[in-house]
Backbone bond lengths (Angstrom), bond angles and torsions (degrees), N, CA, C in turn:
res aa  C-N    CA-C-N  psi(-1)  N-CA   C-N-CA  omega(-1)  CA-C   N-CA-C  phi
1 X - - - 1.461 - - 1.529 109.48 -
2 X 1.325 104.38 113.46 2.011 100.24 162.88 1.539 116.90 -107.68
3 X 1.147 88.67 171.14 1.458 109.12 -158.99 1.498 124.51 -131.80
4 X 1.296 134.79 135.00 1.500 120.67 158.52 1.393 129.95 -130.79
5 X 1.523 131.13 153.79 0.964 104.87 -133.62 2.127 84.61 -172.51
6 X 0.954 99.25 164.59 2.168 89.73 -167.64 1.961 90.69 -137.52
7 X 1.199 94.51 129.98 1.658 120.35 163.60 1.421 86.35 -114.82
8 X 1.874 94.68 130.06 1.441 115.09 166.22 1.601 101.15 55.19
9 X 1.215 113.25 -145.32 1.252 114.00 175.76 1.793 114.49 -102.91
10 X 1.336 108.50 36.34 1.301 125.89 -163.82 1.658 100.18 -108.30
11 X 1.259 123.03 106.49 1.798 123.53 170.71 2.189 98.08 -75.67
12 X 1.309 93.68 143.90 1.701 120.58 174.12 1.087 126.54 -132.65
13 X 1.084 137.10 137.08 1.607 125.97 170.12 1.091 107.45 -104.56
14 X 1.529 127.73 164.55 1.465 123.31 175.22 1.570 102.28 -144.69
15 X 1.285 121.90 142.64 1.711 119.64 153.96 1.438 117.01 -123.31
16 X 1.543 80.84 120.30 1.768 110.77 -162.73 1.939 97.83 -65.90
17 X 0.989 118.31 0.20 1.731 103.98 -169.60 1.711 89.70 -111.49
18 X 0.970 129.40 16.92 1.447 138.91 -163.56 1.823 91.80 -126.35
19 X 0.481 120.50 46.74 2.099 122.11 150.09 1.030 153.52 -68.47
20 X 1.208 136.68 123.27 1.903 122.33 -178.42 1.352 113.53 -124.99
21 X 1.323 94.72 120.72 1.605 104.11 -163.75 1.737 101.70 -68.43
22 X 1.336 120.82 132.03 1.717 102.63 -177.25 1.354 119.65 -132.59
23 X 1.626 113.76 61.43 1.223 118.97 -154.45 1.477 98.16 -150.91
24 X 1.048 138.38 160.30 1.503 137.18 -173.15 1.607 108.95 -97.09
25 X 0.983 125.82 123.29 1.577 133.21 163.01 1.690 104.22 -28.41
26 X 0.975 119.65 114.45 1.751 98.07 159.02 1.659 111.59 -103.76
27 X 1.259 87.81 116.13 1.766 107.26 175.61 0.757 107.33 -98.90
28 X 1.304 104.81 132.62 1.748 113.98 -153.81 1.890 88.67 -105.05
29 X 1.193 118.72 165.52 2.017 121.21 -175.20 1.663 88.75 47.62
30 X 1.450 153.96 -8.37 0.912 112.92 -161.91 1.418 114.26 -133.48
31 X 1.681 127.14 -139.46 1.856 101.51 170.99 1.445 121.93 -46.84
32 X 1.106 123.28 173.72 1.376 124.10 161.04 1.514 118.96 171.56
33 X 1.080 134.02 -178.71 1.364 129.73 -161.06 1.573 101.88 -128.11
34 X 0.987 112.94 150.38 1.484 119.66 -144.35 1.345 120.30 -159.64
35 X 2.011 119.57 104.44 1.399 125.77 -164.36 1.620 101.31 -101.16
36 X 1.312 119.73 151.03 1.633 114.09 139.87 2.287 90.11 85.40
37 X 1.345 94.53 -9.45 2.128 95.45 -175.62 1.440 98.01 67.37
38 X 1.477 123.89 22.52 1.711 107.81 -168.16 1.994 81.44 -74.17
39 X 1.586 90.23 176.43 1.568 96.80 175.03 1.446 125.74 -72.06
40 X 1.516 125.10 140.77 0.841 123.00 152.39 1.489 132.59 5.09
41 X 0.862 119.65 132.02 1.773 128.83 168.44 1.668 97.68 -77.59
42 X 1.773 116.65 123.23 1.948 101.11 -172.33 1.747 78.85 -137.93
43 X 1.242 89.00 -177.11 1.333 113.41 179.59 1.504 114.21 -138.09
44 X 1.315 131.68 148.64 1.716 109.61 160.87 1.558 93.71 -163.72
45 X 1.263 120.58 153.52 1.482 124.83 163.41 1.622 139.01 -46.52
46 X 1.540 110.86 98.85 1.507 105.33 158.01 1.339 109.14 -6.96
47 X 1.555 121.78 142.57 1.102 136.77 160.56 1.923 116.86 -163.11
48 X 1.390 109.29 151.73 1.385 112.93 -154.46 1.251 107.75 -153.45
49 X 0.986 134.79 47.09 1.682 119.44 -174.22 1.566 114.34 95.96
50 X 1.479 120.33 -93.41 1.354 109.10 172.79 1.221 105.19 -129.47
51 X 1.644 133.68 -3.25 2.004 113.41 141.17 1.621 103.47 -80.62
52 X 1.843 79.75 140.11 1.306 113.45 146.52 1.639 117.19 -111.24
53 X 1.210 112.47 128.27 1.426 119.24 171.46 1.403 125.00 -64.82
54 X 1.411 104.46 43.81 2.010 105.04 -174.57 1.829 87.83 -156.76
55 X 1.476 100.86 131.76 1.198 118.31 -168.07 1.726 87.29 -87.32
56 X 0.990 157.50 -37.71 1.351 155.04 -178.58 1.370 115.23 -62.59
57 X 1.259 98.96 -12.71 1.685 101.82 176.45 1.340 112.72 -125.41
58 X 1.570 116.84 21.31 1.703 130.40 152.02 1.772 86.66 100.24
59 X 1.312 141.62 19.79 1.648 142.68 138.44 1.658 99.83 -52.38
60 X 1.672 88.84 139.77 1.682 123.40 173.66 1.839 100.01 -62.72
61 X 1.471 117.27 -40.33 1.236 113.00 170.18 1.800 120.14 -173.01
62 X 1.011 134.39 176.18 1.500 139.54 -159.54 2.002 99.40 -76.51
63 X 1.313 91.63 113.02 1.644 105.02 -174.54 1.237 117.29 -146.57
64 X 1.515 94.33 86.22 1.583 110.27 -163.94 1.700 126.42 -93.87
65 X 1.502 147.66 170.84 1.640 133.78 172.84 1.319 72.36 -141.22
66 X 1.574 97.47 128.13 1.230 117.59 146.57 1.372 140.50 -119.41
67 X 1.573 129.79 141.78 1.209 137.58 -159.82 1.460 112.65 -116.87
68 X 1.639 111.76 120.17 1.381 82.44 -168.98 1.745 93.25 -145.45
69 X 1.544 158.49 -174.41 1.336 137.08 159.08 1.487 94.30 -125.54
70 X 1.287 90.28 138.49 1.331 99.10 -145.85 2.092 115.90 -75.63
71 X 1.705 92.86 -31.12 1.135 105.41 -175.78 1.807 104.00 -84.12
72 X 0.691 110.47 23.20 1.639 116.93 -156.97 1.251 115.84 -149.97
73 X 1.258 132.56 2.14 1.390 111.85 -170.80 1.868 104.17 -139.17
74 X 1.575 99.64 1.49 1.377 97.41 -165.16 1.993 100.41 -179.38
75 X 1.430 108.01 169.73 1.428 110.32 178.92 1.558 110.95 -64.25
76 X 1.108 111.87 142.18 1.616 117.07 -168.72 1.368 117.18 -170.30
77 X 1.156 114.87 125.43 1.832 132.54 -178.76 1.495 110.11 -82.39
78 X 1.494 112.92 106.30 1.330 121.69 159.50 1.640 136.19 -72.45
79 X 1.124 122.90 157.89 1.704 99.62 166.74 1.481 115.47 -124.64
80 X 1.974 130.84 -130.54 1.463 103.52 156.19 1.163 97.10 -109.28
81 X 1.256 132.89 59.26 1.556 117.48 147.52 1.756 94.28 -111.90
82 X 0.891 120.28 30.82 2.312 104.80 163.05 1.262 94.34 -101.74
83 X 2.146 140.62 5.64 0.866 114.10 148.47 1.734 121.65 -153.87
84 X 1.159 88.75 62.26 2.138 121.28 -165.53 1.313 83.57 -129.22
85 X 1.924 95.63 134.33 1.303 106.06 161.08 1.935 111.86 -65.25
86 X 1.623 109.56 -22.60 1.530 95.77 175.16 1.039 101.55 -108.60
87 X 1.974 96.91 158.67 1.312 124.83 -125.28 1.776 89.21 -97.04
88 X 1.239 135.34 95.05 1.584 123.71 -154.13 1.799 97.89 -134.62
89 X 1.267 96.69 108.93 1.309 108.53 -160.41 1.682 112.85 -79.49
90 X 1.767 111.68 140.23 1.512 113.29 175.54 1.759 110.15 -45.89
91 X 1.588 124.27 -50.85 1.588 121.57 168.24 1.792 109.35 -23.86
92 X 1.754 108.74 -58.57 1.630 104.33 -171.36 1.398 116.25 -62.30
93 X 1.623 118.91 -22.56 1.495 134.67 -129.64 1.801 93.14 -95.71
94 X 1.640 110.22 -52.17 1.353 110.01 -137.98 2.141 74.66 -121.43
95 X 1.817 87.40 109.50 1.953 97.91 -178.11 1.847 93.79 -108.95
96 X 1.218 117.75 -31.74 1.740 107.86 -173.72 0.834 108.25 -74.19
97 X 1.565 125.53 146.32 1.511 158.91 177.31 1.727 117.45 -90.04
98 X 1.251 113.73 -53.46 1.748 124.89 148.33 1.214 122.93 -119.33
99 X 1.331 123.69 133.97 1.363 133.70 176.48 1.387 125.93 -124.10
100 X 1.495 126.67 99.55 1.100 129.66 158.12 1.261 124.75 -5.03
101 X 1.208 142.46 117.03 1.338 130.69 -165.36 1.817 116.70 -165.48
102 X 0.954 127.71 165.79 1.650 117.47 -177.31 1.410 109.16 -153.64
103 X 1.257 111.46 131.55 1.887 130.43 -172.68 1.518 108.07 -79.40
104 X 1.108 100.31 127.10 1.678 104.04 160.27 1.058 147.97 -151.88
105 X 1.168 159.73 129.32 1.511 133.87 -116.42 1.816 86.42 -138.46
106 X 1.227 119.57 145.20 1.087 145.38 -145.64 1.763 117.79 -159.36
107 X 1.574 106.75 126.83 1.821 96.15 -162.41 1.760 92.59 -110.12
108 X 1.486 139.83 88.17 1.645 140.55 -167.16 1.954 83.49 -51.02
109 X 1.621 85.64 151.52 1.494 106.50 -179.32 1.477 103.29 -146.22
110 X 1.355 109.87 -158.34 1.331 121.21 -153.37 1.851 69.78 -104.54
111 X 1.224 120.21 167.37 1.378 134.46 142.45 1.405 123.92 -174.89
112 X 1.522 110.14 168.90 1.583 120.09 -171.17 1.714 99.11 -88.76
113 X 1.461 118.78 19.64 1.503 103.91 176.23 1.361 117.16 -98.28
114 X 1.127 112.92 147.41 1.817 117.48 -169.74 1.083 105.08 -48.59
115 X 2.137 106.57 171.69 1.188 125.03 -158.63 1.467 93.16 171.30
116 X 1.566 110.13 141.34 1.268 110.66 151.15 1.444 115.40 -131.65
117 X 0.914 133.70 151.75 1.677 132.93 -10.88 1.928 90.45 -43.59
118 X 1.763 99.81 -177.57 1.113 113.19 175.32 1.661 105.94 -68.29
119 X 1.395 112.11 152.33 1.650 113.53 169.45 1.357 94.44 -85.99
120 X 1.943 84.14 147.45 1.142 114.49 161.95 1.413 136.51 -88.52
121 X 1.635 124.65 133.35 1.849 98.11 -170.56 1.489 140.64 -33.53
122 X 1.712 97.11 -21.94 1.190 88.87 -165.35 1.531 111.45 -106.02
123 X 1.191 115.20 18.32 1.810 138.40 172.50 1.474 125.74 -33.35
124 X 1.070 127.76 77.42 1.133 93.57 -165.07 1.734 105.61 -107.80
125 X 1.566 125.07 138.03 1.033 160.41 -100.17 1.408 115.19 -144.82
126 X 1.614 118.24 114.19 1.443 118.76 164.05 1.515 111.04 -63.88
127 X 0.994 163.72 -145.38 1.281 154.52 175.68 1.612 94.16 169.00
128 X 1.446 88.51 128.51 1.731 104.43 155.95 1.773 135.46 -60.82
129 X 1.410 94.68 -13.00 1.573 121.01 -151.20 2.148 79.36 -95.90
130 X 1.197 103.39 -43.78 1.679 111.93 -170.82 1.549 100.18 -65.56
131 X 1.703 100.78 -60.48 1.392 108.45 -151.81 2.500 102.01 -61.66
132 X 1.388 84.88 -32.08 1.964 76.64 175.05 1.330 113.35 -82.20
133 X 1.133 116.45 -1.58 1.475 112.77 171.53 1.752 113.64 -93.07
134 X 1.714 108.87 -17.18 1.560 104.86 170.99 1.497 102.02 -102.66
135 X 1.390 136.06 -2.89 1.313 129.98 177.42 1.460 110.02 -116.12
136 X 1.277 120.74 15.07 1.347 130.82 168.61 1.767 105.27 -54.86
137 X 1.195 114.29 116.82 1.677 116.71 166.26 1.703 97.83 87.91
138 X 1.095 121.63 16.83 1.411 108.09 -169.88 1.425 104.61 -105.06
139 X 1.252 109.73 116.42 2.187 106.57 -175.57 0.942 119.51 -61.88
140 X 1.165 103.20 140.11 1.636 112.20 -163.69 1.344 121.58 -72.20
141 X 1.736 120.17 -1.58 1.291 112.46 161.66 1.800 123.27 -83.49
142 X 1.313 91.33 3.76 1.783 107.30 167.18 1.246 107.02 -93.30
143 X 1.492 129.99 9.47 1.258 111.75 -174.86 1.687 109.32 -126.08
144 X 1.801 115.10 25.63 1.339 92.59 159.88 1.408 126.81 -84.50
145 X 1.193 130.65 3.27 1.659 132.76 156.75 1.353 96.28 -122.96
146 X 1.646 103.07 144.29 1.666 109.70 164.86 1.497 86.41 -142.84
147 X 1.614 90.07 134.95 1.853 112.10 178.20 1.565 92.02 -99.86
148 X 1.415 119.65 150.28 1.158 124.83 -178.93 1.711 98.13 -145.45
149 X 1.337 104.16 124.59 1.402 124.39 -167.17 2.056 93.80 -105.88
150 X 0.981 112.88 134.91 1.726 114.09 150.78 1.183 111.18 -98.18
151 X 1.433 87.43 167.08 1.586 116.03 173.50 1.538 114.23 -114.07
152 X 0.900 123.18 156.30 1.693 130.29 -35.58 1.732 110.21 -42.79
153 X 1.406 105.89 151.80 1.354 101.88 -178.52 1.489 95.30 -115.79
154 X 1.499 112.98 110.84 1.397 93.35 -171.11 1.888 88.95 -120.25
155 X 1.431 104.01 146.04 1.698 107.63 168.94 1.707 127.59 -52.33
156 X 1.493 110.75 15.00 1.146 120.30 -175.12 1.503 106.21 -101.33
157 X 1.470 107.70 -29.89 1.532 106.21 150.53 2.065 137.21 -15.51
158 X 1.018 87.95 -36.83 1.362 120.61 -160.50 1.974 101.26 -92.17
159 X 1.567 92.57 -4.77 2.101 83.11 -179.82 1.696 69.70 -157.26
160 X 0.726 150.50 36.93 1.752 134.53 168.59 1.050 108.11 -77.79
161 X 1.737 125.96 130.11 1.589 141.26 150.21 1.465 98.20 -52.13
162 X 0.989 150.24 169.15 1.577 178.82 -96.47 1.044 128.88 170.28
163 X 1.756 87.02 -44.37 1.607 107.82 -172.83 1.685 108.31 -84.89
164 X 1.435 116.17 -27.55 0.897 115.95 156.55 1.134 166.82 -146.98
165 X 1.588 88.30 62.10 1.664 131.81 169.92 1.662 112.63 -161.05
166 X 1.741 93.48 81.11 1.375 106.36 -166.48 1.903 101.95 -52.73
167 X 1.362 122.41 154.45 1.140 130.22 -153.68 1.861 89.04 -122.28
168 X 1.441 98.11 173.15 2.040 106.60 -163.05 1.341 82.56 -102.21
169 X 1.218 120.58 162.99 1.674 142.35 152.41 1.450 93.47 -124.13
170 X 1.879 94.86 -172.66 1.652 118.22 -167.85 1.661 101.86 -100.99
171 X 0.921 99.43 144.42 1.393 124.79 166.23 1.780 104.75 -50.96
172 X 1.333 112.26 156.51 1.955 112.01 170.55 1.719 95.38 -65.99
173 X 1.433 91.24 -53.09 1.643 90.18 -174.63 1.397 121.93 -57.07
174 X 1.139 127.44 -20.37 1.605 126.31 -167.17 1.613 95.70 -96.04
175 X 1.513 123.26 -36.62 1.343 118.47 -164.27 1.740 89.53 -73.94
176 X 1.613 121.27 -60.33 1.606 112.97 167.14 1.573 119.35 -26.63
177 X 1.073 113.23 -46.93 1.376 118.60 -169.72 1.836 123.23 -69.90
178 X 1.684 88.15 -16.00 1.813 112.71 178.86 1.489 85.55 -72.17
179 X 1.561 97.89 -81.86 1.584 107.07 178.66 1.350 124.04 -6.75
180 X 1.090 107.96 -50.57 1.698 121.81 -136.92 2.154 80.05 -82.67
181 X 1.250 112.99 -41.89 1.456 132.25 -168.86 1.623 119.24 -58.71
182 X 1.392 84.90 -32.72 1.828 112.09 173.14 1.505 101.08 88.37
183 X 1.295 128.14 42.27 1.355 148.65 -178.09 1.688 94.18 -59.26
184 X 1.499 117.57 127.18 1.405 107.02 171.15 1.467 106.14 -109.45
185 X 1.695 129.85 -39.49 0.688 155.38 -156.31 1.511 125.48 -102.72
186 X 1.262 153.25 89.63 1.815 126.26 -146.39 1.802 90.89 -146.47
187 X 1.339 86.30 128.74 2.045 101.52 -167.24 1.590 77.31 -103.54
188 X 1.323 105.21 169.76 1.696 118.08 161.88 1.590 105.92 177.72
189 X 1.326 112.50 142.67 1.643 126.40 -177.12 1.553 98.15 -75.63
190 X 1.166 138.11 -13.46 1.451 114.00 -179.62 1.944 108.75 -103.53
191 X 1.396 99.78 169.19 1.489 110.77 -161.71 2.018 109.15 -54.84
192 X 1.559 96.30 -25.93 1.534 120.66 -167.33 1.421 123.87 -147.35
193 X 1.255 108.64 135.36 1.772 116.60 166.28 1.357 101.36 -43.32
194 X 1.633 98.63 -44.94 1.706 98.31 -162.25 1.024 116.26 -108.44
195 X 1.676 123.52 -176.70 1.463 124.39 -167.93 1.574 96.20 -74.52
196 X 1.018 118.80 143.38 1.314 134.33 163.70 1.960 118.29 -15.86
197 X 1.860 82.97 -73.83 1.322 92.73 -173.91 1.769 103.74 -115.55
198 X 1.056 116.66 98.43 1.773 135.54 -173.43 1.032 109.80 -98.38
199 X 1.457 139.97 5.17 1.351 127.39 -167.07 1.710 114.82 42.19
200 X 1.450 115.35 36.76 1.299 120.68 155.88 1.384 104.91 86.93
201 X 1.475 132.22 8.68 1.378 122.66 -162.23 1.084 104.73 -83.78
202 X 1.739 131.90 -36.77 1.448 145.40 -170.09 1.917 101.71 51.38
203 X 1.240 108.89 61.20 1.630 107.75 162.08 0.996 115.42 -10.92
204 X 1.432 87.23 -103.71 1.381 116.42 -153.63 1.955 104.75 -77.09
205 X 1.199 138.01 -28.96 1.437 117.80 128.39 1.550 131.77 30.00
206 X 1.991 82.10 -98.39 1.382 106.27 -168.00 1.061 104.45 -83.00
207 X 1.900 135.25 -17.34 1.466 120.94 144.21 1.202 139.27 -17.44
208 X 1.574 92.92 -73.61 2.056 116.05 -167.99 1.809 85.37 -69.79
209 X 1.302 149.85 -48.32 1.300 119.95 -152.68 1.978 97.57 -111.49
210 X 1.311 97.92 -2.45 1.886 96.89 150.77 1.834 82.14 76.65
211 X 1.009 118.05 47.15 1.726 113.07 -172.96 1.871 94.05 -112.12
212 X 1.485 110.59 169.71 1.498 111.56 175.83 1.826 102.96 -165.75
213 X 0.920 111.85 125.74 1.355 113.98 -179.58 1.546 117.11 67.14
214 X 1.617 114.65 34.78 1.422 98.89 163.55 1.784 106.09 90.68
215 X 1.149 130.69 -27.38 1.502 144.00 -164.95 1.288 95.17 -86.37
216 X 1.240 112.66 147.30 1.580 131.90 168.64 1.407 114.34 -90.76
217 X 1.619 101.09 126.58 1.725 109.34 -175.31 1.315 105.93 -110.51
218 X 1.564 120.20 85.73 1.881 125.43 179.11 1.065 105.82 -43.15
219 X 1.436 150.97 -0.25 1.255 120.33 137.44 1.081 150.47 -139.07
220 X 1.200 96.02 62.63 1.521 120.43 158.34 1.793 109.16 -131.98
221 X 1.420 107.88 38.22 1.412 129.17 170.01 1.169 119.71 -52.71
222 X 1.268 88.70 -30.25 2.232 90.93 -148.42 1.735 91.96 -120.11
223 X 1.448 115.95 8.25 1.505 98.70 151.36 1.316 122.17 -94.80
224 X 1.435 105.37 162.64 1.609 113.04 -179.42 1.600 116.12 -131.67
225 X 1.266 137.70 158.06 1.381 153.97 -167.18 1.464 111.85 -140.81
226 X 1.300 100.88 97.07 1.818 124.89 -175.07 1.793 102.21 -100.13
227 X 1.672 103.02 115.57 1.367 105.31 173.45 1.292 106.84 -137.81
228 X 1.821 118.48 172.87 1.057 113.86 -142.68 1.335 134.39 62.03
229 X 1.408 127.06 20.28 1.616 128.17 163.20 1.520 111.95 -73.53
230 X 1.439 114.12 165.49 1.538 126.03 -156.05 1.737 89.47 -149.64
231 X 1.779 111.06 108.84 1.235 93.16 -170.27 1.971 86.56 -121.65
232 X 1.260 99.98 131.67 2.017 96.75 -174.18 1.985 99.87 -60.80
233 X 1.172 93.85 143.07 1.730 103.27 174.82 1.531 101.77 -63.76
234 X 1.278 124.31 -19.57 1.530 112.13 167.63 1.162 118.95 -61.98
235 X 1.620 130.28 -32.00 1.133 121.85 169.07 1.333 123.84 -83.43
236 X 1.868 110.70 138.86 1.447 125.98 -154.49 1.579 102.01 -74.23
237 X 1.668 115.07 160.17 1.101 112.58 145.74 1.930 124.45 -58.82
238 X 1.174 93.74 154.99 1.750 85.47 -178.11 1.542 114.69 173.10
239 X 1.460 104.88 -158.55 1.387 125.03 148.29 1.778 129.44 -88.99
240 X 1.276 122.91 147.65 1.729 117.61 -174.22 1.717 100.79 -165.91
241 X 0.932 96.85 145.95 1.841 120.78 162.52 1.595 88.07 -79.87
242 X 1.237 100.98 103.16 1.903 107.90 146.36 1.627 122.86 -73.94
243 X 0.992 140.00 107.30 1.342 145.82 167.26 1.507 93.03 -91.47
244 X 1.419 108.83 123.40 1.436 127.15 176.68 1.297 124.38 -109.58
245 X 1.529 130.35 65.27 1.363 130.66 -174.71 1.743 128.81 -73.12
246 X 1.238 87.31 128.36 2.151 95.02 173.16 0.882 96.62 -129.27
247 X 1.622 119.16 155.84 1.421 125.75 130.76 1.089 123.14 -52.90
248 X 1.524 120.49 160.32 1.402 127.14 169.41 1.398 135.70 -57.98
249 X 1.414 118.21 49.09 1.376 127.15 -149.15 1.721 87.41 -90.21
250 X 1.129 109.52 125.11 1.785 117.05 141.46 1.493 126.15 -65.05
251 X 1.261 125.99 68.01 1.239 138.47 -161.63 1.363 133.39 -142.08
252 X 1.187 124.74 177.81 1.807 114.28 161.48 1.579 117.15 -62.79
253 X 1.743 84.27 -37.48 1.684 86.49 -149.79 1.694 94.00 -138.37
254 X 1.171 126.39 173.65 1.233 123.10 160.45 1.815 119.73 -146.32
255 X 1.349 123.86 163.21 1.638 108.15 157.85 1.364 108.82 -59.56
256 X 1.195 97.40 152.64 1.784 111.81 -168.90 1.666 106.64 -139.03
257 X 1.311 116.21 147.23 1.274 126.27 174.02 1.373 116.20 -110.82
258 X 0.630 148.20 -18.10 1.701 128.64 176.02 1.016 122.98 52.00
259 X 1.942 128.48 101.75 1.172 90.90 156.53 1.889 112.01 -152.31
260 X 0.858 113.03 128.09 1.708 113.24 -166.13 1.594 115.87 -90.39
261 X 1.215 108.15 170.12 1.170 119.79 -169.89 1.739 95.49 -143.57
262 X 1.119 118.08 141.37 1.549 142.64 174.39 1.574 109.32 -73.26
263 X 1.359 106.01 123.69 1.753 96.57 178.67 1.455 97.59 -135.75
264 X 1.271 114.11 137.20 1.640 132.04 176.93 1.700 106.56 -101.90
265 X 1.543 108.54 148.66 1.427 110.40 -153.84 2.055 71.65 -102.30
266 X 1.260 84.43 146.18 1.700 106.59 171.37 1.583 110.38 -63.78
């Protein structure tokens, strides 16, 4: 099915049977990608006395509990309650259905741009200096989500320890520089905006949702920060309809699906 449809005063076409799913499977007992060594994401059968919830083991039918953390074990949409003392759930956070948005692939490096704590040599770095050189000329009604792919993009993404193959975050300056763009929306292949281990400061965080001391800032409510995405190197840099799927979780954060669609300007 195609479609057309006008950003700004800009006409697009889109074909909706043309999709890329950009979110990691979470297999539950099985590969998976993995922050912080928390446990595994598992699965196993309900059980009660004399049902078992697994038809292979003589169960009426498949009746499973699953355990999984949520920010940690798989792709997942945050909002600003993963770092507000109030409790302000991804369900209230994330109201759009398609979102204008634009891909860009990005190689983190060493750099002299701020950070707190101080960087370490061996840091390696989204950079502000990268990100205006791939969003140079790009209209700004393509820029309320920006997915940001690294380099190398290798399919190992998709089962990586954390712990050991520390992953890049953004620069102060590059997350300002989202800001500055009116970014509502921000995908990224690594586990975190921020460095792993920050001594609790969460930068770049309290950057993108403009927060300070724990307090909730109503408006910057209704943005969200999706990490852990898996985008295939077949798909181009560009323009896309983001469709942003959760369950109905009452939460900070939830598993998230991702999934875009390619749109050509008329």
């Amino acid at each position: 099915m195609k479609g057309h449809f006008e950003i700004g005063n800009t006409k697009f076409e889109i074909d909706f049977s043309k999709r890329n799913d950009i979110s990691i499977a979470l297999n539950f007992n099985g590969e998976q990608p993995n922050t912080y060594g928390v446990d595994k994401a598992t699965s196993s059968p309900y059980q009660d006395g004399q049902f078992i919830g697994d038809t292979r083991k003589g169960g009426p039918c498949n009746f499973e509990t699953y355990s999984f953390t949520t920010h940690c074990n798989g792709t997942h949409t945050e909002c600003i309650g993963h770092i507000t003392n109030e409790r302000i759930s991804i369900l209230s956070s994330l109201e759009e259905e398609m979102i204008p948005s634009t891909l860009v692939s990005v190689t983190p490096k060493s750099t002299i741009e701020n950070y707190t704590p101080v960087l370490n040599k061996d840091d390696l770095v989204i950079t502000k200096e990268d990100l205006e050189i791939q969003l140079k000329g790009v209209s700004i009604e393509l820029l309320k989500g920006i997915i940001i792919r690294t380099l190398p993009n290798s399919e190992e993404k998709k089962s990586r320890d954390y712990m050991k193959e520390i992953p890049a975050f953004f620069s102060i300056d590059a997350m300002e520089y989202l800001v500055s763009l009116g970014v509502k929306h921000l995908l990224v292949d690594t586990p975190s905006v921020d460095r792993l281990f920050d001594d609790g400061h969460l930068s770049t965080h309290n950057i993108f949702w403009e927060t300070k001391g724990k307090q909730l800032n109503p408006n910057t409510q209704k943005k969200t920060i999706t990490e852990m995405i898996f985008v295939p190197s077949s798909v181009e840099d560009g323009a896309y309809l983001l469709n942003l799927q959760i369950p109905a979780f009452v939460s900070d954060a939830a598993p998230s699906r991702p999934i875009i669609f390619k749109i050509n300007e008329l």
